[in-house]
N, C-alpha and C positions, 0 to 999 in steps of 0.2 A: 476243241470239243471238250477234253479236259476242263476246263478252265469252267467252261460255264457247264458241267456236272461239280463240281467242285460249289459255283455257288446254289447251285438248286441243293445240295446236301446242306449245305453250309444254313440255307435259308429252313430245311425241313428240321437243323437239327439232329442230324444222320451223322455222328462220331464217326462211326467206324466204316460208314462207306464214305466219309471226309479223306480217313484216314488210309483209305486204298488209295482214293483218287488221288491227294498230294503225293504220294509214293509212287505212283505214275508218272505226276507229272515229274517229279526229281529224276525220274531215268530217262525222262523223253528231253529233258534240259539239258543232262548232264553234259554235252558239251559248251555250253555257256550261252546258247542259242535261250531267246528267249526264258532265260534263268527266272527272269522277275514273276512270270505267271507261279511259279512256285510261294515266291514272298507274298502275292496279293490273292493265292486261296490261303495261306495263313490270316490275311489281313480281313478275309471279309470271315475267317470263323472265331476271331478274335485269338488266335491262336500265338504263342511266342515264335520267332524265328529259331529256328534248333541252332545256328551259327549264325555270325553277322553276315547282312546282304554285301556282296560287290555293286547291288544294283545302283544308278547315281539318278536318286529321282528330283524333277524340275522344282517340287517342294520336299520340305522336309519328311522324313518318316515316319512320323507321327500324324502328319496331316493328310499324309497318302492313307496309311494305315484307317484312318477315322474315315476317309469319303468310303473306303471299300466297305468297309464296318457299317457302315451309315446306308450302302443302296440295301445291304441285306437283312436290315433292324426294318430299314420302309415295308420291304416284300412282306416280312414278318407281319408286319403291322395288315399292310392289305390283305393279307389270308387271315387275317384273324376278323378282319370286319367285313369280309366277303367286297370286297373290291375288286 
């Protein structure tokens, strides 16, 4: 549930309830369980990783980084032209 408030901020532009949510998710991870939801609400608010990920993703980082980036630039886009 995190995860997707994480992109509806991320998609409104909402910093600082961005900024609660991943601080959330970082306590609800913190045992390494699902860690990666933390790197991909950085990724979809275009955000830097505070440290390197442990995560090992099936593409590289940057290209993971870009699809997250890339569903929350679309959303953007359909609220803007009423879609």
């Amino acid at each position: 549930m995190e995860l997707a408030l994480a992109f509806h901020h991320a998609v409104r532009g909402e910093d600082q309830d961005l900024a609660a949510t991943i601080s959330r998710l970082r306590g609800l991870t913190a045992t390494g369980d699902f860690a990666y939801f933390t790197d991909i609400a950085h990724f979809m608010a275009a955000l830097p990783l505070p440290e390197p990920s442990t995560t090992r993703w099936t593409k590289n980082e940057d290209d993971v980084r870009s699809a997250w980036r890339g569903l929350v630039q679309v959303r953007q886009e359909r609220l803007r032209t009423g879609n």
